[in-house]
C-alpha positions as CSV (number, residue, x, y, z in Angstrom):
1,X,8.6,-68.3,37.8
2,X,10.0,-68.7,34.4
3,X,8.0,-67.7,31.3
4,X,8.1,-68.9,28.2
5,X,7.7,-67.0,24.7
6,X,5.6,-68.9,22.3
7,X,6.4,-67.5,18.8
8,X,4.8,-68.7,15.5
9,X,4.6,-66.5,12.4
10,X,2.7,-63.5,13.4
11,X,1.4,-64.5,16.9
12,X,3.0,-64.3,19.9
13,X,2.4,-63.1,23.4
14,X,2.5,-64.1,26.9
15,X,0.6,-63.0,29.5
16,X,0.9,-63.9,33.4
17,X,-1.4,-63.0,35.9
18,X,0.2,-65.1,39.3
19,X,-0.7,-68.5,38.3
20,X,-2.3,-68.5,35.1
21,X,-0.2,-68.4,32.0
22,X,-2.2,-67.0,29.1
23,X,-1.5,-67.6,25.2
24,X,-4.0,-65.4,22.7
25,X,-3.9,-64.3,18.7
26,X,-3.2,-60.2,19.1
27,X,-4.9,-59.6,15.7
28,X,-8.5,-61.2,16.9
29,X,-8.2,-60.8,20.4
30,X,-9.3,-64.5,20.6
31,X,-8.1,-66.4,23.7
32,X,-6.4,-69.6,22.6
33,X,-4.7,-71.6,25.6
34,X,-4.7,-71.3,29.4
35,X,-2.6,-73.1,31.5
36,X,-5.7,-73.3,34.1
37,X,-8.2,-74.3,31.5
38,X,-6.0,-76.0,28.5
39,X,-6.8,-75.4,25.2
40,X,-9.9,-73.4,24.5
41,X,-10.3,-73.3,20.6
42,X,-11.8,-76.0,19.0
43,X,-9.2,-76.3,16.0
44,X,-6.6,-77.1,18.6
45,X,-6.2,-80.4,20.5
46,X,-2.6,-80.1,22.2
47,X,-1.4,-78.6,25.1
48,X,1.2,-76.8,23.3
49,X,1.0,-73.0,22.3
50,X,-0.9,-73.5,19.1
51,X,-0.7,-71.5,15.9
52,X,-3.0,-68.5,15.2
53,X,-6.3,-69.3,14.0
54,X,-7.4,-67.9,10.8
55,X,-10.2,-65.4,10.3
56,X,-11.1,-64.3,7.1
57,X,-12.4,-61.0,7.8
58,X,-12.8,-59.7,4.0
59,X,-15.1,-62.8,3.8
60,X,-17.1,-62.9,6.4
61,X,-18.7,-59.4,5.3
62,X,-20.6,-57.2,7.9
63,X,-21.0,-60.2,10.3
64,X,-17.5,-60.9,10.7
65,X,-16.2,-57.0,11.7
66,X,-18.6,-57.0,14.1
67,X,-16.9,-60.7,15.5
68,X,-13.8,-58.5,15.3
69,X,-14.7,-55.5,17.2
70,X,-16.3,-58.2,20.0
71,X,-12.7,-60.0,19.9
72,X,-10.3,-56.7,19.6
73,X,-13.0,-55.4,22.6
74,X,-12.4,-58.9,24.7
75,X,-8.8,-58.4,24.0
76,X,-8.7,-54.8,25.8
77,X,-10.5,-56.5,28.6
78,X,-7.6,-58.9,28.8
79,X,-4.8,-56.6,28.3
80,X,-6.2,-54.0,31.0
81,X,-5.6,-56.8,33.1
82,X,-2.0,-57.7,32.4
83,X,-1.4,-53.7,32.8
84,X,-3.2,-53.1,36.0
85,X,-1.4,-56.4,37.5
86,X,0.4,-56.4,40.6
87,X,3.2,-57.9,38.7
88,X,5.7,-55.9,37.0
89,X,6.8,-59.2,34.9
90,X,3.1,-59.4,33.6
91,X,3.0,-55.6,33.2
92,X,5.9,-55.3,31.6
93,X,4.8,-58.1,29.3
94,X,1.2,-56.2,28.7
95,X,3.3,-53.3,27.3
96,X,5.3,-55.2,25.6
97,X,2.5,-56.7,23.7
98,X,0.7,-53.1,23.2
99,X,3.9,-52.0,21.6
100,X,4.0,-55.0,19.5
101,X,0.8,-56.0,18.2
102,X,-0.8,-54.7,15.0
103,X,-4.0,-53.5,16.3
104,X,-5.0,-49.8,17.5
105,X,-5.2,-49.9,21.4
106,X,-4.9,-45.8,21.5
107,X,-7.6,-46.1,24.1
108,X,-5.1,-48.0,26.3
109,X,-2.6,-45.3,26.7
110,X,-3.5,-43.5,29.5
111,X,-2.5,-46.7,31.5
112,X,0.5,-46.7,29.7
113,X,1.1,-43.5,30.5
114,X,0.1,-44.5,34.4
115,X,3.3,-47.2,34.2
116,X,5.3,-44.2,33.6
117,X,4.9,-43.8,37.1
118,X,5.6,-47.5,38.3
119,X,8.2,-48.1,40.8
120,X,10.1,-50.6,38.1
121,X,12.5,-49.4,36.0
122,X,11.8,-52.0,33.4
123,X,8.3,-50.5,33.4
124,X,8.7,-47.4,33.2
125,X,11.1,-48.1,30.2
126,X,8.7,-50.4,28.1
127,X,6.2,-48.1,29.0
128,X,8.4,-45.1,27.3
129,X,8.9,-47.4,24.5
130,X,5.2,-48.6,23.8
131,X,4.1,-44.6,24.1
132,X,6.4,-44.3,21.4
133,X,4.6,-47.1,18.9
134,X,1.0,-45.5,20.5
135,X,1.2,-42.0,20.7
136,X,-1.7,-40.9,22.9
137,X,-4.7,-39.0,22.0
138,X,-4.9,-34.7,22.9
139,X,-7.7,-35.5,25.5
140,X,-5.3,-37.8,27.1
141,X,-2.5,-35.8,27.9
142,X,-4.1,-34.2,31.0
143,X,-3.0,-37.7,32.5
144,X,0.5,-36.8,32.1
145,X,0.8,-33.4,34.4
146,X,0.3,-35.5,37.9
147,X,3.2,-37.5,37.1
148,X,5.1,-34.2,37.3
149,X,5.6,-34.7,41.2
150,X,9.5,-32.9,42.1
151,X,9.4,-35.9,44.9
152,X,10.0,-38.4,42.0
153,X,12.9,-36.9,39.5
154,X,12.6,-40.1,37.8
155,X,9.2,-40.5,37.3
156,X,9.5,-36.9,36.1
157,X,12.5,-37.9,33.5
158,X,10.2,-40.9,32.1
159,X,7.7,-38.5,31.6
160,X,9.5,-35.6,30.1
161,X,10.7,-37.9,27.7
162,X,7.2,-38.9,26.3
163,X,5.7,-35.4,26.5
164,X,8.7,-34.6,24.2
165,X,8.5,-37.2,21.9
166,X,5.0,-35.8,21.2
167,X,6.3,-32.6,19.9
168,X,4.4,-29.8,19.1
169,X,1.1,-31.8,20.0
170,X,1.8,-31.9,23.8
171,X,2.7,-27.9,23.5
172,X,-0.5,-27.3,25.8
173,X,1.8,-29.2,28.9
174,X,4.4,-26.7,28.9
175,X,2.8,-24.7,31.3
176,X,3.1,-28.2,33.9
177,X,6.7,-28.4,32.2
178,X,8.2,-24.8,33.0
179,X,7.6,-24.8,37.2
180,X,9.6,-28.1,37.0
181,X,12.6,-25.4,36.4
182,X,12.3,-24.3,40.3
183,X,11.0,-27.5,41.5
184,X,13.1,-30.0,39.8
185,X,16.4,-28.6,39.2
186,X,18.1,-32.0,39.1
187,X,15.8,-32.4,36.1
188,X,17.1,-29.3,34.1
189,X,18.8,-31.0,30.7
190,X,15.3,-33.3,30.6
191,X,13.0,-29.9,30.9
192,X,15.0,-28.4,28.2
193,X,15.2,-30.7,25.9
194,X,11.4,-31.2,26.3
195,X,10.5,-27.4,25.7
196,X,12.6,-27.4,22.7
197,X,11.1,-30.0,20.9
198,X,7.4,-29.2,21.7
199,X,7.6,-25.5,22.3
200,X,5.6,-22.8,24.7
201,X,2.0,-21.9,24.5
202,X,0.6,-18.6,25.4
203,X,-0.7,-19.6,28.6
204,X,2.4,-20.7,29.9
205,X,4.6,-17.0,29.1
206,X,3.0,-16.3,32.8
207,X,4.7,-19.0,34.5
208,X,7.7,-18.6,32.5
209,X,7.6,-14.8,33.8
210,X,7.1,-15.6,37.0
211,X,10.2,-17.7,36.9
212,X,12.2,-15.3,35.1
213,X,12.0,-12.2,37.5
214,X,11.8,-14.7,40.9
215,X,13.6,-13.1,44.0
216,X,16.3,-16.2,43.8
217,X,19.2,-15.1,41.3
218,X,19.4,-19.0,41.0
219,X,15.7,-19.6,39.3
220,X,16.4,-16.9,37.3
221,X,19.5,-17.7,35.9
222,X,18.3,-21.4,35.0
223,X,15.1,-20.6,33.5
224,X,17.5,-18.0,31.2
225,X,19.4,-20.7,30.4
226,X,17.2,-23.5,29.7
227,X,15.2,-20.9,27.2
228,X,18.2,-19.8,25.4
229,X,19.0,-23.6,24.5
230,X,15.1,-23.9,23.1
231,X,16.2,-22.3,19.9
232,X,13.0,-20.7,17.7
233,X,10.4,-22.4,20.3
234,X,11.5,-20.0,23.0
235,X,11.3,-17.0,21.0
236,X,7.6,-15.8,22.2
237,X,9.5,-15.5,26.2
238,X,12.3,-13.1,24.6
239,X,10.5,-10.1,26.2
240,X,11.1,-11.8,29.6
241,X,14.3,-12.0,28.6
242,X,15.5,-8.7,27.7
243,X,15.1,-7.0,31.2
244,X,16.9,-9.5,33.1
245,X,19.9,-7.2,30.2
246,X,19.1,-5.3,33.5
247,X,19.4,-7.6,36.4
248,X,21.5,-6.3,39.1
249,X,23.4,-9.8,39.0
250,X,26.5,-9.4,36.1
251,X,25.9,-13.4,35.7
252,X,22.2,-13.1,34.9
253,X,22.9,-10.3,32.4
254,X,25.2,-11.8,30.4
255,X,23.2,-15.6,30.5
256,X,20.4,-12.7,29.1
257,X,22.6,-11.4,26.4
258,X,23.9,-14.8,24.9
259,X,20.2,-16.0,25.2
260,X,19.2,-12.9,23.0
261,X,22.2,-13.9,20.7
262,X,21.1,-17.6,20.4
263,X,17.1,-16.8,20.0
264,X,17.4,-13.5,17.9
265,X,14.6,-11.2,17.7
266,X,10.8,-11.5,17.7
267,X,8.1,-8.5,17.6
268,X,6.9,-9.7,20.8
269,X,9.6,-7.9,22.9
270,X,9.9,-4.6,20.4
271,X,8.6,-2.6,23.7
272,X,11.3,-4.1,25.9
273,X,13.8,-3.3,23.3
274,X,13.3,0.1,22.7
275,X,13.5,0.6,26.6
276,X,16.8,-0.6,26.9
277,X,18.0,1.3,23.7
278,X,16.5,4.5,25.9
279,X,18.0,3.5,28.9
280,X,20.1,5.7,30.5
281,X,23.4,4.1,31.1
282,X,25.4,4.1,27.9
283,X,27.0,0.5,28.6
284,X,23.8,-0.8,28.9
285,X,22.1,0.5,25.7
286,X,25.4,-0.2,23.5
287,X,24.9,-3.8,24.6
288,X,21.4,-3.9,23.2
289,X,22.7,-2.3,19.9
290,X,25.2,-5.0,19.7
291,X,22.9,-7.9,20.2
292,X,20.7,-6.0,17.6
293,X,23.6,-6.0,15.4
294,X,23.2,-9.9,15.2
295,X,20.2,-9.9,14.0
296,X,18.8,-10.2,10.3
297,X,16.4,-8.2,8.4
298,X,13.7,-9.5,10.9
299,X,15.1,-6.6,13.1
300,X,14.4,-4.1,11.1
301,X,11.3,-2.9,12.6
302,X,13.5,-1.4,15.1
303,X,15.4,0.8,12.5
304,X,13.5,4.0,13.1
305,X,14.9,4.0,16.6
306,X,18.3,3.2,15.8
307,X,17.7,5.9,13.2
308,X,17.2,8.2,16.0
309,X,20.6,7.0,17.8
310,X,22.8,8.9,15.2
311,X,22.4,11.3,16.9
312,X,23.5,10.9,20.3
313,X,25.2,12.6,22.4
314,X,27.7,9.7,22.4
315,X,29.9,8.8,19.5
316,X,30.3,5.1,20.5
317,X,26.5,4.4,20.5
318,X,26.4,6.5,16.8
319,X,28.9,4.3,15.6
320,X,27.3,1.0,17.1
321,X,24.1,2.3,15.6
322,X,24.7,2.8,12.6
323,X,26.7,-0.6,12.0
324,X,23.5,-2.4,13.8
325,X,21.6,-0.3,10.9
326,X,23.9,-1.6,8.0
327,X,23.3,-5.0,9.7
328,X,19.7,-5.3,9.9
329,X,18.4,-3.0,7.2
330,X,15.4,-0.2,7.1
331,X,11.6,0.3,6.4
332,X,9.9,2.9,5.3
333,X,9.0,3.7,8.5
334,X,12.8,5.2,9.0
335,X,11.8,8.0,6.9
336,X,10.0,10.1,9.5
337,X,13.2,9.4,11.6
338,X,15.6,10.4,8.8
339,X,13.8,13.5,7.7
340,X,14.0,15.0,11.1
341,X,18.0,13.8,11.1
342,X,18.5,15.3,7.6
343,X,17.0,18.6,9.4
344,X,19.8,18.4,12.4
345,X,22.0,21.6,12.5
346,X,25.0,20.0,13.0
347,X,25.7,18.8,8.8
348,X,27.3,15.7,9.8
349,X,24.3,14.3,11.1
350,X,22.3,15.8,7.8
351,X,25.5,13.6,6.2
352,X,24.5,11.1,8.0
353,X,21.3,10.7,6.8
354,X,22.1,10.4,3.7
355,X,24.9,7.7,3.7
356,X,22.1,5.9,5.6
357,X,19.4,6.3,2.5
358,X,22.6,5.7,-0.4
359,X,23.2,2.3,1.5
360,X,19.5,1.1,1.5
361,X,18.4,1.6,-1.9
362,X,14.8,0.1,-0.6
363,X,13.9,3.6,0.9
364,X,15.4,5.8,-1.9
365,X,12.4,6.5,-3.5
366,X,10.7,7.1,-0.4
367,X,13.5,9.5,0.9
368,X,12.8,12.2,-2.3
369,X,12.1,15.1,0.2
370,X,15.5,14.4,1.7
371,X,17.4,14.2,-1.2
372,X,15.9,17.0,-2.5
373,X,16.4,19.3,0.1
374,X,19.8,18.2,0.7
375,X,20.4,19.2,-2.8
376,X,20.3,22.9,-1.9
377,X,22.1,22.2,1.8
378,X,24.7,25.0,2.2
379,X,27.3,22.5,3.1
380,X,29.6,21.1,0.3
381,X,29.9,17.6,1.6
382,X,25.9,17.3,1.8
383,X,25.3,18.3,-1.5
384,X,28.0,16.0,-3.3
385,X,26.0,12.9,-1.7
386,X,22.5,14.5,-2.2
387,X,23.4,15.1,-5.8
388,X,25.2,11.1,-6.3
389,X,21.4,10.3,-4.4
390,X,19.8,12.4,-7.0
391,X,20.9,11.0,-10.2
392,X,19.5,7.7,-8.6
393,X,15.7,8.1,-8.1
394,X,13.5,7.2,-10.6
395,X,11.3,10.8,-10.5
396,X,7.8,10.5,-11.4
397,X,5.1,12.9,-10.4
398,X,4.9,12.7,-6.8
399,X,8.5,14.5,-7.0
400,X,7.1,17.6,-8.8
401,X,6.5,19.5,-5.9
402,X,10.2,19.0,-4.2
403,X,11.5,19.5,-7.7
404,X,9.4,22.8,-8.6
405,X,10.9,24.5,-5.0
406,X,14.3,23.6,-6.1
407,X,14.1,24.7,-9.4
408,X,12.8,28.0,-8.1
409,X,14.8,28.2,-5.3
410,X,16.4,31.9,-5.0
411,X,19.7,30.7,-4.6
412,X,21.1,30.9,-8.7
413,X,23.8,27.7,-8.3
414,X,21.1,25.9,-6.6
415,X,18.4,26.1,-9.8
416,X,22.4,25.3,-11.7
417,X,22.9,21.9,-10.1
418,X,19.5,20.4,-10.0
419,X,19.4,21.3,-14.3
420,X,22.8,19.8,-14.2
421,X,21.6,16.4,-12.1
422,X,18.4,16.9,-14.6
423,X,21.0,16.9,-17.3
424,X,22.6,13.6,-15.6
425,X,19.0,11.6,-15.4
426,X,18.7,11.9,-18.7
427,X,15.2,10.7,-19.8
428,X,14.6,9.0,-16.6
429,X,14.0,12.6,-15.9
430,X,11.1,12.9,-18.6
431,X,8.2,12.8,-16.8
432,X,9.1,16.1,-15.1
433,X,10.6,18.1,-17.9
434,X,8.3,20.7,-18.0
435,X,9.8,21.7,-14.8
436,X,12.9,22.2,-17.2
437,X,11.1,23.9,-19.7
438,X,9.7,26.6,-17.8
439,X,12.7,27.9,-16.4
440,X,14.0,29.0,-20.4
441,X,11.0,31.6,-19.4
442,X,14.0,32.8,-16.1
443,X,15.1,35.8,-16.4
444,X,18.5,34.6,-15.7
445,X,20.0,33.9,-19.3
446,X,22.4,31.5,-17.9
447,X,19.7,29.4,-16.7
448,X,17.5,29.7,-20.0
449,X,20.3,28.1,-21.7
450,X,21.2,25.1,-19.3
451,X,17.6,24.6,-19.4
452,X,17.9,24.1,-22.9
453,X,20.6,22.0,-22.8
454,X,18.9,19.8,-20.1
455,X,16.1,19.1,-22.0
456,X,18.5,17.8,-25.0
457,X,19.2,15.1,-22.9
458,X,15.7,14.8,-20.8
459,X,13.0,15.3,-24.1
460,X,10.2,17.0,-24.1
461,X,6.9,15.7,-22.5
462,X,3.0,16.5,-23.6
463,X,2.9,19.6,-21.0
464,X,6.4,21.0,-21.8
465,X,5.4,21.5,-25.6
466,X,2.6,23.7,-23.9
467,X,5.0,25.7,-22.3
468,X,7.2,26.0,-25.4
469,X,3.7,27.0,-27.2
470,X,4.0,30.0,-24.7
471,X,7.0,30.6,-25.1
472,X,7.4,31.2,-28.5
473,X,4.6,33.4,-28.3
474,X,5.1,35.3,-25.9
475,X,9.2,35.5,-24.8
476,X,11.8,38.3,-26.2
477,X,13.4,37.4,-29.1
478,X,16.5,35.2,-27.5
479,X,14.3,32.8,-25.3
480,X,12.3,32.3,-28.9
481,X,15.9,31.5,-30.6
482,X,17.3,29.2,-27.8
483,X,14.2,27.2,-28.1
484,X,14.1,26.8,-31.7
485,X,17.8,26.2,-31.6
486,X,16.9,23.2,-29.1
487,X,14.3,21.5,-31.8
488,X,16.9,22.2,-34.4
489,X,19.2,19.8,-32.5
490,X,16.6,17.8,-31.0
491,X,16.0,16.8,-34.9
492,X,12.9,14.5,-35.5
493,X,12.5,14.0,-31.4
494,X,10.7,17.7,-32.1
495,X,7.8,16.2,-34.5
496,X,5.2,17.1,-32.1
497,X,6.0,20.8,-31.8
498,X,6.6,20.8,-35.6
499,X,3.1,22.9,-36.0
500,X,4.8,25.5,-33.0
501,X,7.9,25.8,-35.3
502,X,5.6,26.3,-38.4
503,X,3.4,28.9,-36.9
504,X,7.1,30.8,-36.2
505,X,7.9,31.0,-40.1
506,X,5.4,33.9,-39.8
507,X,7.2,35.9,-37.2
508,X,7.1,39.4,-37.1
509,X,11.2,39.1,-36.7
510,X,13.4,37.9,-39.2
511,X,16.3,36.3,-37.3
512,X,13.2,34.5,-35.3
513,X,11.8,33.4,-39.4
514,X,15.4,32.3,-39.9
515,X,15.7,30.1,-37.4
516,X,12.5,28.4,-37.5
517,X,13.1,27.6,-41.2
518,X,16.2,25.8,-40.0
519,X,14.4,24.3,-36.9
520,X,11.7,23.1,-39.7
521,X,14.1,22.1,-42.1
522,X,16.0,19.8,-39.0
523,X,12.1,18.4,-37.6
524,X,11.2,17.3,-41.1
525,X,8.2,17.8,-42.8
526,X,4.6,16.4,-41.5
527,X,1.1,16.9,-42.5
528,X,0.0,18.5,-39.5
529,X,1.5,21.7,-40.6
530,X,-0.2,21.8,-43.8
531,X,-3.3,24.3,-42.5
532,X,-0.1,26.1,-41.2
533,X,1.7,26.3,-44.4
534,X,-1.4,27.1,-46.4
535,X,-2.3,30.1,-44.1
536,X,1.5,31.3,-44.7
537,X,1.8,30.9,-48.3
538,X,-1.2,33.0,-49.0
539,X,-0.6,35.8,-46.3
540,X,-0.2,39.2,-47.8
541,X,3.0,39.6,-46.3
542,X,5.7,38.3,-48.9
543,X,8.0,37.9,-45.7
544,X,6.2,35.4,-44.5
545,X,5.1,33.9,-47.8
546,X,9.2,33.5,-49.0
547,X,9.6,32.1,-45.1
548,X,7.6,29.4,-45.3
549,X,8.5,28.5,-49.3
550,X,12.3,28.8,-47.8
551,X,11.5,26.5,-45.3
552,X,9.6,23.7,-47.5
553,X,12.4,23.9,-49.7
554,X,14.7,22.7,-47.6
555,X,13.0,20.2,-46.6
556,X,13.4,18.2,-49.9
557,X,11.4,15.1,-50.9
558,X,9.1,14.8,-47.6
559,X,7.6,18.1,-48.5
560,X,5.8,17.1,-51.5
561,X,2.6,17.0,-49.8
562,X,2.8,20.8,-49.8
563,X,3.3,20.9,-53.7
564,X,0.2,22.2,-54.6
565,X,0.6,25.4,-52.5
566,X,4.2,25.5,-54.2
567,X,3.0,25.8,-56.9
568,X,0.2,28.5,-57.0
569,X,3.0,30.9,-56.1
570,X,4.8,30.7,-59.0
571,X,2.6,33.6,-60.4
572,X,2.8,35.4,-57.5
573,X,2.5,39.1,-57.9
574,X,6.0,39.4,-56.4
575,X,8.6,38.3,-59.0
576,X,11.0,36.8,-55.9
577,X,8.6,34.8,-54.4
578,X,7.5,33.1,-57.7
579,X,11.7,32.4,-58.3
580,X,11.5,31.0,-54.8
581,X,8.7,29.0,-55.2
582,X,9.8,27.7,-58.4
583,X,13.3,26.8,-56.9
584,X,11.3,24.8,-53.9
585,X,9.2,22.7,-56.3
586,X,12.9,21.9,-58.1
587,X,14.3,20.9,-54.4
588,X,10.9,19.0,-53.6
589,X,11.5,16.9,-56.5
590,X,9.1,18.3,-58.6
């Protein structure tokens, strides 16, 4: 039987059902010609295929959609037919039309889906092809799974191809998919490129499993292999895959490894990983470390344990380690792991720990214990990287207490090289310079003056000046010098002790006066002193009286606040203390 395409603008289609030929307009669903019947619509009076007839929807309001949903619904009726005939010609034509025409006939699709199974070639391929134009609803994608019969690899190829096509939307049919893997081997390139384009949902990982550690070495090497080509979609079956690292079959173990290479890691098989990393043959957890190796920062969750590998027993695996560590990175987490390597008594594994925290800046701050302690480590090589670490972390107060034990620490050329890495911080070191200050209070000279020196370079904070309030009450006479020598040079970064070197112009000592004149002189003069500087200037004791006017003189100009105390000495009843006064008024500008 030959059949004939009629084609005018946007109508065509042709429809066979054995002896009837049928010619209908796919936009309205309205029947137009029979070759039975002859023309049924009234604006056409010749046998031939007639042109589409004309319906003005937007016009015809609410009545006319309702005509159109009665047409597109007769039109369904009619194509159902075509699809369900037991001809493929007029099947294949049915499809072709569903494919073609401009309407929605989702609702159609399961029998599309149905020719997927047809013994015709040509229908199953226009039925692959109209699918594509009419992607099925969710709900209908149950009708796919019973056309995943291994008796029909074909049937099963048709319909891999759709499922796929679907992408993630048909992921729910990879657990009908993944079986095919044992059941359909002939079908193996199909199945994997269908999992990798619409992925593996959680209730399939226990088929997958069950695949994956199957007694027949062959199931288990082609499901390794068909996951390892899925790419990121496969990732959530990697902890199937790292045992099979194990398999007793060398085949399977490396199809495992190069799977774990192409995938990369995912949390999901953390537990599997650490296994093998603890597993007792060194070949097989060096392997592990190597695929780790390839990984990128997503890894690093495992860093603790690899942490914990420096130390082994085995230098191959510490080496391997600790390039997989460089490779992937650390977490904060390591910390715990480092502390307890930094504690090893062998010091290269203490070194170790260290290099580790230098090369990841991200955990320095969180490694301050380390460093700290390593600071005092009685090996040389420790301490020359603890100290390089030092200089490096931004101290705030959290440090204080690591900082106070070292700066106590009984050891003398311990207490020397943290005030020298103090000395090296510089004022990134502020915040914890009291620390600094309290050791001028040591009764170790040579640490009273490196502490000096330090705090040159640190400054002074709010609870240091406290401290230096003590101490120039209270210390012998050289703690009270090297302090006042310190604000001498520390110039007008001293201003806020400025009252602590006034109240020192009325030492009982007069090297002590002598120096805080200078210190004064070197501060500058400030208002806050002035209740200072009037209770000196009137004491009864002319040292202290020619002190303080000393002092104010050299100060020059900025001490003409303190003029009016200046000058109610010049009568004083001691004739060198009115010269002096009169001489300070001259220097003040007065």
């Amino acid at each position: 039987m030959v059949w004939m395409f009629a084609k005018t603008m946007s109508v065509f289609a042709v429809l066979s059902d054995m002896a009837e030929r049928l010619i209908f307009n796919p936009e309205t669903g309205e029947l137009i010609y029979t070759s039975r019947h002859g023309v049924l619509s009234q604006d056409v009076d010749s046998k031939e295929a007639p042109a589409p007839v004309e319906v003005g929807i937007e016009e015809q309001g609410d009545g006319g959609t309702l005509a159109l949903k009665v047409k597109i619904s007769r039109m369904e009726k009619r194509l159902l037919k075509a699809l369900q005939s037991s001809d493929p010609v007029v099947r294949t034509s049915g499809l072709k039309l569903l494919k073609e025409c401009d309407l929605d006939y989702r609702r159609l699709a399961v029998h599309a889906i149905a020719a997927l199974a047809d013994s015709s070639e040509t229908v199953r391929s226009e039925a692959l092809s109209a699918l594509n134009f009419m992607p099925p609803r969710k709900k209908d994608l149950s009708c796919f799974y019973p056309l995943l019969d291994p008796k029909r690899p074909e049937v099963i190829q048709a319909t891999l191809s759709a499922l796929g096509r679907l992408e993630d939307e048909a992921r729910d049919a990879s657990k009908y998919v993944i079986p095919l893997i044992k059941s359909c081997p002939v079908c193996l390139p199909e199945i994997t490129n269908c999992l990798r384009r619409i992925g593996v949902a959680q209730d399939a990982i226990h088929v997958a499993s069950l695949l994956i550690r199957d007694s027949d070495a062959t199931v288990r090497l082609s499901a390794i292999s068909v996951f390892s080509e899925c790419d990121s979609k496969a990732l959530p079956l990697l902890h199937l895959i790292v045992p099979r690292l194990n398999d007793p079959v060398e085949e399977i173990r490396n199809a495992a490894a190069d799977a774990f290479s192409k995938l990369g890691y995912h949390y999901s098989a953390i537990k599997e990983i650490k296994r093998q990393l603890d597993h007792s043959s060194v070949e097989r957890c060096l392997i592990m470390i190597k695929l780790l190796s390839q990984c990128d920062s997503s890894a690093r969750d495992l860093s603790p344990v690899l942490v914990d590998l420096l130390a082994h027993t085995d230098e191959h695996i510490t080496s391997a380690a600790e390039y997989a560590i460089d490779c992937i990175g650390v977490t904060p987490d390591c910390i715990k792991a480092l502390l307890k390597l930094s504690r090893h008594p062998k010091w290269t594994y203490r070194k170790k720990a260290l290099e580790v925290i230098g090369k990841h800046p991200e955990v320095l701050d969180e490694a301050l214990a380390i460093v700290s302690t390593a600071v005092a480590d009685p090996e040389p090589e420790v301490r020359k990287i603890a100290r390089l670490l030092f200089v490096r972390l931004e101290l705030s107060e959290k440090a204080e207490p690591f900082v106070k034990a070292l700066l106590t620490d009984k050891d003398l050329s311990c207490r020397k090289r943290v005030l020298e890495m103090f000395g090296a911080l510089g004022h990134k070191a502020y915040p914890l310079s009291h620390l600094v200050m309290a050791r001028i209070e040591e009764t170790s000279f040579e640490i009273a003056r490196l502490a000096a020196e330090t705090l040159l370079q640190t400054g002074v904070n709010d609870r240091a000046w406290g401290i230096a309030e003590r101490i120039l009450r209270n210390s012998k006479q050289d703690r009270k010098l090297l302090l006042l020598n310190l604000f001498e040079q520390m110039e007008h970064d001293a201003r806020p002790g400025i009252v602590l070197i006034c109240g020192r112009l009325g030492d009982s000592d007069r090297i002590t006066r002598d120096a805080a004149a200078t210190a004064f002189a070197s501060v500058g003069f400030n208002t806050e002193c002035l209740p200072v500087v009037r209770e000196l200037i009137r004491h009864q004791n002319r040292e202290f009286r020619l002190s303080v006017i000393d002092a104010l003189g050299k100060c020059g100009l900025s001490a003409q606040a303190a003029a009016e105390f200046l000058s109610s000495r010049i009568q004083d009843t001691d004739a060198e203390v009115g010269r002096a006064a009169k001489a300070a008024l001259k220097a003040i500008g007065l």
